[in-house]
C-alpha positions as a LaTeX table, in Angstrom:
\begin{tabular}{lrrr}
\hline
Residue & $x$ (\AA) & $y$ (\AA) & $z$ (\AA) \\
\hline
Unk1 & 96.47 & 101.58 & 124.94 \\
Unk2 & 98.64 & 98.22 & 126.14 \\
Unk3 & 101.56 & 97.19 & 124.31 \\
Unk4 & 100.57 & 93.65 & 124.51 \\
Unk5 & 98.38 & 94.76 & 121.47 \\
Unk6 & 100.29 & 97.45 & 120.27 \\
Unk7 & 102.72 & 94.90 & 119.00 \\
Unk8 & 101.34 & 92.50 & 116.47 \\
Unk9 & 103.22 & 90.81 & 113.62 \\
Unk10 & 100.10 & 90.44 & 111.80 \\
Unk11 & 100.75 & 91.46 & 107.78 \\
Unk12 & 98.75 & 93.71 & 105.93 \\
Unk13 & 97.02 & 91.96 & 103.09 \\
Unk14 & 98.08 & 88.52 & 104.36 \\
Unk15 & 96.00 & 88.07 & 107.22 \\
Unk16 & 95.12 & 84.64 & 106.64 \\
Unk17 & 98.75 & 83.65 & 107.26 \\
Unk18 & 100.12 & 83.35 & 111.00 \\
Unk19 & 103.60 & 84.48 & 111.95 \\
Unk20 & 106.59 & 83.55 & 109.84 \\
Unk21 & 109.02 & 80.21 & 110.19 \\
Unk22 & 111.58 & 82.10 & 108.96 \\
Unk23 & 114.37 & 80.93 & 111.62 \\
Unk24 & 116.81 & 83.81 & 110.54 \\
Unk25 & 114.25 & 87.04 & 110.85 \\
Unk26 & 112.21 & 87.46 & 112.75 \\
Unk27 & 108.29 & 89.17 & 111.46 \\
Unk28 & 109.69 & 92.81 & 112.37 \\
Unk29 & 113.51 & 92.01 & 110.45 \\
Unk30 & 111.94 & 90.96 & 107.70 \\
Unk31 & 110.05 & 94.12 & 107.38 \\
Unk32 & 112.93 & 96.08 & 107.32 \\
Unk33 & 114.85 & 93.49 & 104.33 \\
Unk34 & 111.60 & 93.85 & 101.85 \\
Unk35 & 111.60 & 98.39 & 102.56 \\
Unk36 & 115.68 & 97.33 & 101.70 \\
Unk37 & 115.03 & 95.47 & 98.32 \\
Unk38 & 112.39 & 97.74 & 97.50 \\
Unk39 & 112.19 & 100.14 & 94.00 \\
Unk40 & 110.61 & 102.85 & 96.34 \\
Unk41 & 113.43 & 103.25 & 99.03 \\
Unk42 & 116.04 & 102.82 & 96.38 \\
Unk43 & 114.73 & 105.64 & 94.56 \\
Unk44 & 115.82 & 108.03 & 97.66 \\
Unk45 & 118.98 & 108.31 & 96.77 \\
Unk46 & 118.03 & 110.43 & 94.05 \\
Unk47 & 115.61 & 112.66 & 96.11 \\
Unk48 & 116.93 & 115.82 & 97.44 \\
Unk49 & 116.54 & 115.68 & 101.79 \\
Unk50 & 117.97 & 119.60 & 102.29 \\
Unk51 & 120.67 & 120.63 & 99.28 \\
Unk52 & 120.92 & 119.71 & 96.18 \\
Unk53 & 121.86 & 116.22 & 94.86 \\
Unk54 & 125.70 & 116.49 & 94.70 \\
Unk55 & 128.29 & 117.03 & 92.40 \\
Unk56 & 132.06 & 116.73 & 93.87 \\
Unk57 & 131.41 & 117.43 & 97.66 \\
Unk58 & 128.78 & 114.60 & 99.12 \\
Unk59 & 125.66 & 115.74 & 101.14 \\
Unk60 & 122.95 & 113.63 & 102.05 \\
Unk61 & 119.60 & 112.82 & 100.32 \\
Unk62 & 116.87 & 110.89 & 100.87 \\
Unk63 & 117.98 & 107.41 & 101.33 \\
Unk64 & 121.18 & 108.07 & 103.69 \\
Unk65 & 119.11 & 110.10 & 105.75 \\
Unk66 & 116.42 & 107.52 & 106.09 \\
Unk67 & 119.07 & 104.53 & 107.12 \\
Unk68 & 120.32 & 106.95 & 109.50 \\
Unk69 & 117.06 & 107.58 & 110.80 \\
Unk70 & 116.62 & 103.88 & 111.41 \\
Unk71 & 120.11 & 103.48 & 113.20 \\
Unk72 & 119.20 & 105.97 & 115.48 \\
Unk73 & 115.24 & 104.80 & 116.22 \\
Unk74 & 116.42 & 101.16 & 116.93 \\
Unk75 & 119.60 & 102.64 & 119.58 \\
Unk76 & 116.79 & 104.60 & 121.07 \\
Unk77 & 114.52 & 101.19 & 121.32 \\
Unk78 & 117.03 & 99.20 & 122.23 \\
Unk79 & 117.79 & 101.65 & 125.49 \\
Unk80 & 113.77 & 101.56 & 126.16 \\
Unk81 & 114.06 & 98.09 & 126.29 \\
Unk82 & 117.15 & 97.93 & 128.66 \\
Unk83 & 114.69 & 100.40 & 131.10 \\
Unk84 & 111.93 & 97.82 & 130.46 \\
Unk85 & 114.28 & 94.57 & 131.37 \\
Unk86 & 115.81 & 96.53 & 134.87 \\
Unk87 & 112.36 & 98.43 & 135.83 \\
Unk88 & 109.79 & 96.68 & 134.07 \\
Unk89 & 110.92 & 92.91 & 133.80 \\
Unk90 & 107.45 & 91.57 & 133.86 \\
Unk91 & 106.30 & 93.13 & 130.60 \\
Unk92 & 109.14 & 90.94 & 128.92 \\
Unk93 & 107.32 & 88.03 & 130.15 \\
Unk94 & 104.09 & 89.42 & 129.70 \\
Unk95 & 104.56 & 90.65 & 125.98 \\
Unk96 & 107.16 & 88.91 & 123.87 \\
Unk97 & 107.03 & 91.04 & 121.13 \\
Unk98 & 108.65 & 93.88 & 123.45 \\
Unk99 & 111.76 & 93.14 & 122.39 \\
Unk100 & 110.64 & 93.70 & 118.89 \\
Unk101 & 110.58 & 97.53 & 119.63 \\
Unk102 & 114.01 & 97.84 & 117.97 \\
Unk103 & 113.40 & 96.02 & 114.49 \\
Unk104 & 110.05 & 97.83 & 114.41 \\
Unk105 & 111.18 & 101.67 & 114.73 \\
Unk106 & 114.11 & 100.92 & 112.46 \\
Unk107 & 111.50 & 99.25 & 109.46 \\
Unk108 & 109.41 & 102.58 & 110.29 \\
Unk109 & 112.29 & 104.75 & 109.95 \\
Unk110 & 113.27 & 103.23 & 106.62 \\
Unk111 & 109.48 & 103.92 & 105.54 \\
Unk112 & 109.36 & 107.60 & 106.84 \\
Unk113 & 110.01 & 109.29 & 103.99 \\
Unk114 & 108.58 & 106.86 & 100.67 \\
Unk115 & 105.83 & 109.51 & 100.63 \\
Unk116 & 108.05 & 112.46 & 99.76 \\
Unk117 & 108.10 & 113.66 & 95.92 \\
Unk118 & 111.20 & 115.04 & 94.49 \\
Unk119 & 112.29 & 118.48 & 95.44 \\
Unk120 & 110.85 & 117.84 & 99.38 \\
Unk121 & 108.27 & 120.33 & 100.84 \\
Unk122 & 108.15 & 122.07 & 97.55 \\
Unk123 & 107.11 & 119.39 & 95.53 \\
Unk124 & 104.28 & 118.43 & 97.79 \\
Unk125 & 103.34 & 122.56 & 98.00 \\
Unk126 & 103.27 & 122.47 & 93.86 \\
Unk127 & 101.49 & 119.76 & 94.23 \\
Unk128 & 98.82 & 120.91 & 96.43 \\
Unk129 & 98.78 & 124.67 & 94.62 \\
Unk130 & 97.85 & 122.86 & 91.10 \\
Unk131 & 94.80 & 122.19 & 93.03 \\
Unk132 & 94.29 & 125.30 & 95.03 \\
Unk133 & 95.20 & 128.00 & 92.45 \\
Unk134 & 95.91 & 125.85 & 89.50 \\
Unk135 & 94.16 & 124.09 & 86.44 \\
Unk136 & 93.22 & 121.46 & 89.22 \\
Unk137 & 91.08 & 123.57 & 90.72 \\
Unk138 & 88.13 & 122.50 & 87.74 \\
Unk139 & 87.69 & 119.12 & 89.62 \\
Unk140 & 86.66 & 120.51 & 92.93 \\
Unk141 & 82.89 & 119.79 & 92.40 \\
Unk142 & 83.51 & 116.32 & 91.27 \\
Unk143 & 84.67 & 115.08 & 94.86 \\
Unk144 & 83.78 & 115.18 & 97.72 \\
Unk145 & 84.84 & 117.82 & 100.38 \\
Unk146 & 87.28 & 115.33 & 102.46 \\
Unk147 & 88.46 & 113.97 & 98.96 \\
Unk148 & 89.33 & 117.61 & 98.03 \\
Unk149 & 91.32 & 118.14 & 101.43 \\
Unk150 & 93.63 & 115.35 & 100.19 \\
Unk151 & 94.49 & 116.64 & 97.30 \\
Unk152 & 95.03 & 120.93 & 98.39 \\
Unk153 & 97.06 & 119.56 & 101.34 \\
Unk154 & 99.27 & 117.09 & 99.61 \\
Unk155 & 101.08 & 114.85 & 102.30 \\
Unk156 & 103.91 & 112.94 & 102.09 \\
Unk157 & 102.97 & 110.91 & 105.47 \\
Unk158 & 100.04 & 109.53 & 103.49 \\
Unk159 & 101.89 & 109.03 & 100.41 \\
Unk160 & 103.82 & 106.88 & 102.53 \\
Unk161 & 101.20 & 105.11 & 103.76 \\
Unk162 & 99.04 & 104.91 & 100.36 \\
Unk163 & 102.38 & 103.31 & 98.49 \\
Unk164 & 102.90 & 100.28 & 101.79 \\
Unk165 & 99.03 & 99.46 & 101.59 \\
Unk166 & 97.28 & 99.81 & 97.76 \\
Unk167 & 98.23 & 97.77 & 95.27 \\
Unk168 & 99.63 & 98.83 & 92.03 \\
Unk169 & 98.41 & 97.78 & 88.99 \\
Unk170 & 100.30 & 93.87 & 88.07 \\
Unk171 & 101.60 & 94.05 & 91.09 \\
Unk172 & 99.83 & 91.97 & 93.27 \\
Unk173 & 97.40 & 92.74 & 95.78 \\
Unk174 & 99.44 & 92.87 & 98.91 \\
Unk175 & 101.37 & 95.76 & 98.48 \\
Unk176 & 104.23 & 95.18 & 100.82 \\
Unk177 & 102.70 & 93.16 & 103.34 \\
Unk178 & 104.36 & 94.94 & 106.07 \\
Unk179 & 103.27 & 94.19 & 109.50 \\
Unk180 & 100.71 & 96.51 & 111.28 \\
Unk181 & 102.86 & 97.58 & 113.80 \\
Unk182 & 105.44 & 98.81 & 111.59 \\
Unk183 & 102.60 & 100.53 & 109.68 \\
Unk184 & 101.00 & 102.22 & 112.46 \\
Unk185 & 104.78 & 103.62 & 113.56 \\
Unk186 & 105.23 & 105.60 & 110.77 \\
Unk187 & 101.68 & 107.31 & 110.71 \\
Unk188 & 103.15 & 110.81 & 112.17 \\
Unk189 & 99.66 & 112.31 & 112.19 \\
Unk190 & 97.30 & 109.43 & 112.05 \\
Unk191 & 93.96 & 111.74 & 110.90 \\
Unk192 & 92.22 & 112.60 & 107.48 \\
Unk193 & 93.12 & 115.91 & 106.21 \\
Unk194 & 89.65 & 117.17 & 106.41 \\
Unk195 & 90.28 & 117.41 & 110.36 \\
Unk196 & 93.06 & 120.42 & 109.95 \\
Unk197 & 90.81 & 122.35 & 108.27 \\
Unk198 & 87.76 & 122.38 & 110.81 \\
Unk199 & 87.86 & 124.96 & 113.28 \\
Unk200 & 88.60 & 124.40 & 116.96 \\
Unk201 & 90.00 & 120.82 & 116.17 \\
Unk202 & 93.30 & 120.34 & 117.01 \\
Unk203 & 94.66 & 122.74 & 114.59 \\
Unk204 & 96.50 & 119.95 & 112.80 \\
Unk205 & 98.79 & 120.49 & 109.97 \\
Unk206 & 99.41 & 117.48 & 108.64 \\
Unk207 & 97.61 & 114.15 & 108.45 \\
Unk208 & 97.93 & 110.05 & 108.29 \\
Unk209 & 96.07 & 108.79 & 105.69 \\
Unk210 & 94.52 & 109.72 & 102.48 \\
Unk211 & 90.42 & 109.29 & 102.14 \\
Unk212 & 91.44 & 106.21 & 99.35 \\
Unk213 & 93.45 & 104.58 & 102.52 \\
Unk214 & 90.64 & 105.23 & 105.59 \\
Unk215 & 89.77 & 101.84 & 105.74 \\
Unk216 & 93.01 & 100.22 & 105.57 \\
Unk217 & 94.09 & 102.58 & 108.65 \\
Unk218 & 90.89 & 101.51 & 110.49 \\
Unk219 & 91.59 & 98.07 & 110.13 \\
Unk220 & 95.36 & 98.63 & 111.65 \\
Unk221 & 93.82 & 100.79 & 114.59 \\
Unk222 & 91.49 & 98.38 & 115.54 \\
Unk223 & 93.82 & 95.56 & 115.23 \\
Unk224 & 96.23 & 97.40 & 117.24 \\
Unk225 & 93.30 & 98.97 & 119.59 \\
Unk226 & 94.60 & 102.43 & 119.39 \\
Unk227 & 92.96 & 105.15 & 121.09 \\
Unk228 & 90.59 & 107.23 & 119.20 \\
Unk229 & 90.10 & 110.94 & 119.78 \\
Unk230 & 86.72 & 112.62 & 120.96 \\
Unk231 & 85.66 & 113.74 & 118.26 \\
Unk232 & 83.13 & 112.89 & 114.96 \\
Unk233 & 86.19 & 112.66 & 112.76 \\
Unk234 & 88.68 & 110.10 & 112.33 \\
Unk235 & 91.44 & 111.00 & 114.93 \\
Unk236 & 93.47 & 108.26 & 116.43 \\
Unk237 & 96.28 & 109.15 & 118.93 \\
Unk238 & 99.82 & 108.48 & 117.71 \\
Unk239 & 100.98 & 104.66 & 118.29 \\
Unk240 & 103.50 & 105.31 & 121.01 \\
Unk241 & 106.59 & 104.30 & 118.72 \\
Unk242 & 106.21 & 107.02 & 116.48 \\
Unk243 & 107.78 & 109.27 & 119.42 \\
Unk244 & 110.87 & 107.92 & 118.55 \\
Unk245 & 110.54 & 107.73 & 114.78 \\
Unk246 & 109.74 & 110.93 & 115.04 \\
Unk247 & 113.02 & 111.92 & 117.24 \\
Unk248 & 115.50 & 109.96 & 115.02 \\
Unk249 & 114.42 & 111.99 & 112.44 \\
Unk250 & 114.89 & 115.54 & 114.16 \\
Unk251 & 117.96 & 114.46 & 115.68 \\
Unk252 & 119.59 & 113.41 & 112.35 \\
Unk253 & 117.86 & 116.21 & 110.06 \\
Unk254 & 118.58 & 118.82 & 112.79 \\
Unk255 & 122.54 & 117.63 & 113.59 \\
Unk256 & 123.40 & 116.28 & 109.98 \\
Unk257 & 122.33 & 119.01 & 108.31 \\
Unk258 & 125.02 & 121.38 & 110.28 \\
Unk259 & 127.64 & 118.82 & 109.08 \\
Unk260 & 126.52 & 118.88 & 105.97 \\
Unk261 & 126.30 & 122.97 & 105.77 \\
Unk262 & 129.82 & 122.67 & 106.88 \\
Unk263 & 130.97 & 121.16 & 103.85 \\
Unk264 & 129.65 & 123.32 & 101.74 \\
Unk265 & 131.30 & 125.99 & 103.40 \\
Unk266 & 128.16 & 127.88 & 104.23 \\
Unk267 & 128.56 & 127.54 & 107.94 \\
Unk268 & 132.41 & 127.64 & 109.35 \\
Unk269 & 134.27 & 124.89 & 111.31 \\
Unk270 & 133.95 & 127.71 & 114.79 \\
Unk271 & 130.02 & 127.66 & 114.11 \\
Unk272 & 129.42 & 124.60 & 113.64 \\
Unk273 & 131.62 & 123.21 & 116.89 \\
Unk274 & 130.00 & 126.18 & 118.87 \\
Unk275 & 126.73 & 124.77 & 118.05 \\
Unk276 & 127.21 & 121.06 & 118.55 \\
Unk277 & 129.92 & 121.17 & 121.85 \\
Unk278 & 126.65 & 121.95 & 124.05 \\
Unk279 & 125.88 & 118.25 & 123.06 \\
Unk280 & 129.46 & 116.65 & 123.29 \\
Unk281 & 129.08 & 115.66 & 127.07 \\
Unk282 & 132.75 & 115.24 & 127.64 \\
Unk283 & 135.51 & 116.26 & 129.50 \\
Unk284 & 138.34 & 115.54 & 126.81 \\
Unk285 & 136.45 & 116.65 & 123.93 \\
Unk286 & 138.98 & 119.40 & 123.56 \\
Unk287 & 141.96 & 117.79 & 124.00 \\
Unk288 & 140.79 & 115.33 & 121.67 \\
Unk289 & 140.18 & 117.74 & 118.89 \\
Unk290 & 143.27 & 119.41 & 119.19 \\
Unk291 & 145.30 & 116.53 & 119.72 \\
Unk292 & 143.96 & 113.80 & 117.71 \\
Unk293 & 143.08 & 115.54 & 114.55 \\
Unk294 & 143.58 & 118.10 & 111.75 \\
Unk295 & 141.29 & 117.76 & 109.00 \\
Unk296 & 137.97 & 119.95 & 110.04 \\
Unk297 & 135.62 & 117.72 & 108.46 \\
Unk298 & 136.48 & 115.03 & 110.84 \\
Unk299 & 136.52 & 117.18 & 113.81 \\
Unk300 & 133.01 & 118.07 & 112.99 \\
Unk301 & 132.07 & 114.01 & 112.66 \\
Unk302 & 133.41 & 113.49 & 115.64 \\
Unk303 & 131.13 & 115.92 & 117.18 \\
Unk304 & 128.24 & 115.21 & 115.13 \\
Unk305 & 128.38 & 111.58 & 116.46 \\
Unk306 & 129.11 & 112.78 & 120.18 \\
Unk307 & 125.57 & 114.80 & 119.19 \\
Unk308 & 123.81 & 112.21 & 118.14 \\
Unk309 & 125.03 & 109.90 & 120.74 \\
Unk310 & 123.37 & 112.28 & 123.95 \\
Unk311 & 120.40 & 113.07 & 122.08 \\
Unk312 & 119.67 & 109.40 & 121.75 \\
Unk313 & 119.93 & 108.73 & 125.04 \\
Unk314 & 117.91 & 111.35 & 126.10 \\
Unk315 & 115.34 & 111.18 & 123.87 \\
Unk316 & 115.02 & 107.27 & 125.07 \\
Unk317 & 115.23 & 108.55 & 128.92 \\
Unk318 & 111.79 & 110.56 & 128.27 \\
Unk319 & 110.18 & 107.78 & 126.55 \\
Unk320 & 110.52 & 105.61 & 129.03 \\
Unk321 & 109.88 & 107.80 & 131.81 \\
Unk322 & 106.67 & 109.47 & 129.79 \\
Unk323 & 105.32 & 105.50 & 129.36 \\
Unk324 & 102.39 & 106.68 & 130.85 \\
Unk325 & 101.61 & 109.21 & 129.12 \\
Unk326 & 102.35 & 107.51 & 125.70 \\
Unk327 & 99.99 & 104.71 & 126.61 \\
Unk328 & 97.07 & 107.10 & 127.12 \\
Unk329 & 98.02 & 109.56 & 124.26 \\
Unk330 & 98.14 & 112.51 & 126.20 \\
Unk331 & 101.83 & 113.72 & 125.10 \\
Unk332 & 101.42 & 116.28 & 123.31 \\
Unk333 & 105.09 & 116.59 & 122.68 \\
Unk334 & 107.63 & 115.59 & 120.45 \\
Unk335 & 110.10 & 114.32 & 122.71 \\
Unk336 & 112.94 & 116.72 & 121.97 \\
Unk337 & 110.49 & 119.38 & 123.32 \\
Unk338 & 111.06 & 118.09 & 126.61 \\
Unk339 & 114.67 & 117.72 & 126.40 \\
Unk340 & 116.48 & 118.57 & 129.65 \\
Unk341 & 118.77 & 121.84 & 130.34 \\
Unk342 & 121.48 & 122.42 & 128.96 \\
Unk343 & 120.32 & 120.46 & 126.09 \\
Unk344 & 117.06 & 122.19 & 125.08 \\
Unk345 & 118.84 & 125.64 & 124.72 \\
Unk346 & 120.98 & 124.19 & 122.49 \\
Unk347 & 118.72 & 122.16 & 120.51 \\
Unk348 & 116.71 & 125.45 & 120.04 \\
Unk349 & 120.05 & 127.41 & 119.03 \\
Unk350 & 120.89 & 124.40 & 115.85 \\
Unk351 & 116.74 & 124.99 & 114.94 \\
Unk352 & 117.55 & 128.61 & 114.75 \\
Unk353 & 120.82 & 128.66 & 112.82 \\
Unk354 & 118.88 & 126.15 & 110.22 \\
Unk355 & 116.62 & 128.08 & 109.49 \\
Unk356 & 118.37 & 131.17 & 109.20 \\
Unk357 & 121.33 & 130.21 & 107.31 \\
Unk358 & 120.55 & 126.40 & 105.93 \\
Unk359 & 117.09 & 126.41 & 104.62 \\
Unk360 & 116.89 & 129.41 & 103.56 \\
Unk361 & 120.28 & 129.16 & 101.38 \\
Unk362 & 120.69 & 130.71 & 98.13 \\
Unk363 & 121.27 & 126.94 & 96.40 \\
Unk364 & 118.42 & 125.56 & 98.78 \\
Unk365 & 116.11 & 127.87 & 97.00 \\
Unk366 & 116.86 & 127.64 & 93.82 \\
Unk367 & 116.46 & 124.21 & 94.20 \\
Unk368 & 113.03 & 124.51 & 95.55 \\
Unk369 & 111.97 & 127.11 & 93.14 \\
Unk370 & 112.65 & 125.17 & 90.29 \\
Unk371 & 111.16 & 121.87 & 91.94 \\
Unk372 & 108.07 & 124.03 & 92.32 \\
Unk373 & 107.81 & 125.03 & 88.64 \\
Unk374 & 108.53 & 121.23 & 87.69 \\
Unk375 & 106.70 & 119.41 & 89.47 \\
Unk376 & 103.39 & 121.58 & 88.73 \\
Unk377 & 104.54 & 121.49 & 85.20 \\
Unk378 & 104.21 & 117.58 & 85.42 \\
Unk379 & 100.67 & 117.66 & 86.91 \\
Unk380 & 99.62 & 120.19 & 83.83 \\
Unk381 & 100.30 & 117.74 & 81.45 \\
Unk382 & 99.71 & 114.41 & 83.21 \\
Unk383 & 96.46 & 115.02 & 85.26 \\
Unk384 & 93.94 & 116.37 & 81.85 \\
Unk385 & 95.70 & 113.45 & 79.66 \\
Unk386 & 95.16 & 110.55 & 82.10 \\
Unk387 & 91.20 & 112.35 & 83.08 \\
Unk388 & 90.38 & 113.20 & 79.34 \\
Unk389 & 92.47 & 110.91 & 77.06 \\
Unk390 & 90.66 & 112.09 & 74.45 \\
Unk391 & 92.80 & 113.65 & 71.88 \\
Unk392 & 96.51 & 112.07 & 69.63 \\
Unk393 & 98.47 & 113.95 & 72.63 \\
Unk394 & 96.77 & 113.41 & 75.36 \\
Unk395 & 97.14 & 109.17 & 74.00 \\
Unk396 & 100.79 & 109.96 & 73.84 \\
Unk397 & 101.26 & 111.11 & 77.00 \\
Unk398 & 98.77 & 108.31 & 78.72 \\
Unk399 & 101.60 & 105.97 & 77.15 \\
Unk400 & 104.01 & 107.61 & 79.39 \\
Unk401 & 102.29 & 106.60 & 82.56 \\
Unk402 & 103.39 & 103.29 & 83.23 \\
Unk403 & 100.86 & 100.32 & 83.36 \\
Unk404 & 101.03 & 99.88 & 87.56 \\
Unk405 & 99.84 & 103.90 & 88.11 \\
Unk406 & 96.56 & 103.14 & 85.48 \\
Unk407 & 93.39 & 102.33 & 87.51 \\
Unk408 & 90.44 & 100.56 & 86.74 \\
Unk409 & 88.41 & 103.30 & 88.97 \\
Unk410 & 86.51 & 106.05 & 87.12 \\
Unk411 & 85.55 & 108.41 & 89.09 \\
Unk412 & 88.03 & 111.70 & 88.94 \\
Unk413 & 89.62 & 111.07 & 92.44 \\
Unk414 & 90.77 & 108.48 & 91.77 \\
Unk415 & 92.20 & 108.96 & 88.37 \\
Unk416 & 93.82 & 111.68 & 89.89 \\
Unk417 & 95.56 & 109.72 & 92.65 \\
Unk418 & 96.99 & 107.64 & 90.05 \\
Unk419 & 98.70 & 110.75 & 88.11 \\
Unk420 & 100.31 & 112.03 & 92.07 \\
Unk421 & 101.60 & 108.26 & 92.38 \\
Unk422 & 102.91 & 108.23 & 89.36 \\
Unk423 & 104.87 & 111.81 & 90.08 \\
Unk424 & 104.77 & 111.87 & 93.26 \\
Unk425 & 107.41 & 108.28 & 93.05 \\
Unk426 & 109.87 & 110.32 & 90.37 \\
Unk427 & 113.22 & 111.09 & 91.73 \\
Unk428 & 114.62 & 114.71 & 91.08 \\
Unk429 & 116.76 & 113.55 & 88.14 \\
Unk430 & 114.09 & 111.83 & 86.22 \\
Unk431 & 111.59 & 114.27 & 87.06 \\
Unk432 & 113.87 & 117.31 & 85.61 \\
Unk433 & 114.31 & 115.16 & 82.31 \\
Unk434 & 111.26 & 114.54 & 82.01 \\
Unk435 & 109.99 & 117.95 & 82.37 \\
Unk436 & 112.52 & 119.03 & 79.47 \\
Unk437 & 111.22 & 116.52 & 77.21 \\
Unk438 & 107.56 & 116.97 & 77.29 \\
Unk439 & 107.89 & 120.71 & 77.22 \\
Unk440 & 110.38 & 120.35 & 74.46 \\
Unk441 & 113.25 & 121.77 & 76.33 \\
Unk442 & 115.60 & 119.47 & 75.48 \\
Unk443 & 115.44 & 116.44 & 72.99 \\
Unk444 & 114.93 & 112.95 & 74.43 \\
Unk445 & 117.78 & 110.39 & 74.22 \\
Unk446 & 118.34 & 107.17 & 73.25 \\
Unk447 & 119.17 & 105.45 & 76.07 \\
\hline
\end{tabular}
């Protein structure tokens, strides 16, 4: 792969127009101002990223994790690009758009998680069980098999990339228009879900795109000339700027979430410093805490941000130093796995202690558990009402759906796809009211 089509401001679903004349923003900038303004991204301030939405002590959800995310992709760029003007000063020349590299990771980075339902990872496993053990399972033979995978391995990385490309219903038929570049920088995994499930295939997880989206994704890939795998199903290799996508988001997930725990006194201030010195990378560190502050809370900022601050540079070291590697698509690595000594031992420490004592919290669970029953609760109402809307209730609850998840498609899939974008978009708080309400829980309100 070359950058010098790797980078291309071209828009999805305005490729008849050329490059903007906007003399403020440039194609990438402007990008990142319509994810900004957008109903989608504002809506993740009500999703849940580890513990539950707040009450009196703050903790990050969805939305300040993701513009953290994107302040940490575009440092990491913006270091690439210093190694690319002092090593590499004819690729500036050579491709312009290089020194895009910053606005595009950050509008990626923004985008990362406008796939996620409410309630995280458990409200894209309810999801997928209402199709694997659930009523869902009755639509099985009315797809086909890669159509099926879709829906029994519900992704939020395609979600993301099914909400920036198809249109909604009134809503014009350009989606967001984002550029492909941006696009292809989110797409973590950029395969169909039928490939994790074949045998001797990569093994893979997750996936890019769903089987409603294929064609959009081919037309980015080919625009952008990404390498395809060897192989009869649609495997592309990663566009090399989801590496550091990708590491923003470990490094904030992985580092925030210890502050976070900290606050709500699950971890103590002597944990959390033991975990995060390792990362601190200087000499006065000590002095500084002991001298310059008292409250714990800012102690553990300051350390969070000395955290943050080597694992950015790092992470930016490898990616320009594994350039070659990224071009071909042979790194098979997230780029914290290769993280130097003493750093990886520590890095693998904060992944231990997260799992032991973060995710696997009492309030963390409860909060998943419920999501779980919730969110499946939704789909038993919505999917048969939307697919049948043959009876007085199932009209009633059709009325629910707003007009822009309807479809003019018939067949099942599709119908389907509509229902998971309708609750798929819901935010914890509106999908826990409505839940009450349509299982008569609690009594709607007025307002």
């Amino acid at each position: 792969m070359e950058w010098k089509y790797l980078l291309s401001n071209k828009r999805y679903g305005q490729e008849q127009y050329g490059a903007s004349t906007d003399r403020a923003r440039s194609d990438f900038q402007r990008d990142y101002d319509r994810l900004i303004f957008s109903s989608p991204f504002r809506r993740l301030q009500n999703k849940t990223q580890v513990f539950p939405l707040p009450g009196s002590v703050f903790v990050h959800n969805r939305l300040t994790h993701s513009l953290e995310v994107a302040s940490v992709a575009r440092s990491m760029a913006n270091i690439f690009l210093k190694s690319i003007e002092e090593y590499q000063p004819e690729l500036t020349k050579d491709v312009p758009l290089i020194n895009e590299v910053g606005n595009i990771v950050a509008a990626a980075a923004l985008a990362h998680d406008l796939g996620n339902p409410a309630f995280g990872h458990s409200g894209e496993a309810a999801i997928s069980r209402y199709f694997t053990d659930g009523d869902g399972k009755v639509y099985q033979k009315e797809m086909s098999e890669s159509q099926w995978h879709d829906l029994i391995n519900f992704e939020g990385n395609a979600n993301a990339i099914r909400i920036l490309t198809h249109p909604l219903k009134g809503k014009g038929n350009d989606a967001y228009a984002l550029t492909y570049s941006t696009l292809a920088s989110i797409a973590k995994y950029p395969c169909a879900s039928i490939v994790g499930k074949q045998k001797g295939l990569l093994h893979r997880k997750k996936y890019g795109f769903f089987q409603s989206e294929e064609e959009s994704f081919k037309k980015i890939a080919t625009e952008l000339r990404l390498a395809k795998e060897d192989s009869e199903y649609l495997i592309y290799k990663r566009h090399p700027l989801v590496y550091l996508v990708e590491a923003a988001d470990d490094i904030c997930y992985s580092i925030i979430d210890l502050e976070d725990a900290h606050r709500l006194k699950i971890l103590s201030y002597e944990e959390v410093k033991g975990y995060l010195m390792p990362f601190a990378n200087s000499t006065t560190i000590e002095e500084r805490l002991k001298n310059d502050y008292e409250d714990d809370d800012a102690k553990i900022g300051l350390l969070r941000a000395k955290a943050i601050n080597t694992l950015t540079n790092q992470c930016a070291a490898i990616f320009f130093n594994e350039q070659e590697k990224l071009l071909k698509g042979d790194l098979n690595y997230s780029l914290t796995d290769l993280l130097p000594e003493p750093y990886i031992s520590a890095w693998k420490a904060v992944e231990k202690i997260s799992v032991e004592r973060i995710y696997n919290f009492s309030s963390v669970i409860q909060k998943e558990v419920a999501g779980y029953k919730i969110m499946a609760g939704l789909l038993e109402e919505f999917v048969p009402a939307l697919i049948h809307n043959n009876t007085h209730y199932y009209r009633k609850l059709v009325k629910l759906i707003p007009k822009q998840y309807h479809t003019d498609l018939t067949d099942i899939y599709s119908i389907i796809q509509s229902v998971l974008d309708f609750v798929s978009g819901m935010t914890d708080l509106y999908a826990v009211d409505l839940y009450r309400n349509i299982k008569g829980i609690s009594f709607p309100s007025e307002t």
